[in-house]
C-alpha positions in Angstrom: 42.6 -37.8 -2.8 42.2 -38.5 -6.6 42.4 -36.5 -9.9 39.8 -37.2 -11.9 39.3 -36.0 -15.9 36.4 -34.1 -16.9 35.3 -32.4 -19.6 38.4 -30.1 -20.6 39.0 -29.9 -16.9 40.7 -32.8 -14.3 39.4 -32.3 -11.0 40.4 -33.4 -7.6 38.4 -35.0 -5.0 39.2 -35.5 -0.8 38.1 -38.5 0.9 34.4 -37.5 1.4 33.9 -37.1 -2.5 33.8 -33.2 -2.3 35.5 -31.4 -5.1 38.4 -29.3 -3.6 40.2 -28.9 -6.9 40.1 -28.2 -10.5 42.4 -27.2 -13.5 40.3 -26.3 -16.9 42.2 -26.2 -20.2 40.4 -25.3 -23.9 41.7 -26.3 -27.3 42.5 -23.9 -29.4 43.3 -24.7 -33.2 45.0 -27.9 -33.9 47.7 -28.3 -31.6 47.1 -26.3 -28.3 45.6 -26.8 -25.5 45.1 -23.1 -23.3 45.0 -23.7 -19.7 42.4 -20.8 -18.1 42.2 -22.1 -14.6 43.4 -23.8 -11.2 41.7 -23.8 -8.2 42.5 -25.6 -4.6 40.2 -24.9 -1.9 42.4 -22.6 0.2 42.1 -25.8 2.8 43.7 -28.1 1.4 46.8 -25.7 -0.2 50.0 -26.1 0.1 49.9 -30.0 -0.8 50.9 -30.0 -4.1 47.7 -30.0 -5.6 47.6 -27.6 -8.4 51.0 -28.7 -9.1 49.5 -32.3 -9.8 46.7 -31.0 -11.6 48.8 -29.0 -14.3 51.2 -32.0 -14.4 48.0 -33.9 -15.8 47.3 -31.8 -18.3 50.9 -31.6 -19.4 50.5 -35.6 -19.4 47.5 -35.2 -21.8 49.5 -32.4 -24.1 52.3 -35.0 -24.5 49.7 -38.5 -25.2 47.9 -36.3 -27.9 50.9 -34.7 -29.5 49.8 -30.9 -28.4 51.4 -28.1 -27.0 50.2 -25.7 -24.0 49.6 -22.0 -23.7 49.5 -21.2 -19.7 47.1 -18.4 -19.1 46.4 -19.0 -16.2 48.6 -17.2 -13.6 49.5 -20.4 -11.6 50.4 -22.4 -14.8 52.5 -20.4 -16.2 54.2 -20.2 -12.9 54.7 -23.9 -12.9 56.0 -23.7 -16.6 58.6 -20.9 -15.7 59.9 -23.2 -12.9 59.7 -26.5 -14.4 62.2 -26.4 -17.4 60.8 -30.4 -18.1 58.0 -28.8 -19.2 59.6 -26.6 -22.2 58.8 -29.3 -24.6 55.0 -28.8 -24.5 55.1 -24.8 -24.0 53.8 -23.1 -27.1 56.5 -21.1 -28.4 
């Protein structure tokens, strides 16, 4: 499998080329970035997918000096248990 960036969005791929997984973020203002979605195909859950595809856009928050509103139900999870995130969570 590879995570691959999109247009506001990275997206994951399985071996056959179909898309199983995406995470879509917008820009809000000047410095944040609002992640709306994640989605795994329920078949390939529990691999640590979304968790990679958040991790990505907390990768691209910290490249381009932004910070991260989690909207989306299963990032803001990921941000309440992942306190190495706390430096790109909008305050």
């Amino acid at each position: 499998m590879k995570i691959l960036a999109g247009e506001k969005r990275f997206y994951v791929l399985n071996d056959n080329g179909d898309e199983i997984g995406e995470v879509t973020y917008q820009q809000a203002g000047e410095n944040i970035l609002i992640i709306d979605h994640t989605y795994v195909n329920p078949d390939y859950r529990g691999q640590g997918i979304a968790e990679d595809l958040v991790k990505h856009v907390v990768d691209l928050a910290r490249e381009i000096n932004k910070v991260i509103m989690p909207l989306c139900p299963f990032a803001a999870q990921e941000f309440k248990r992942k306190a190495e995130y706390s430096d790109v969570l909008k305050k």
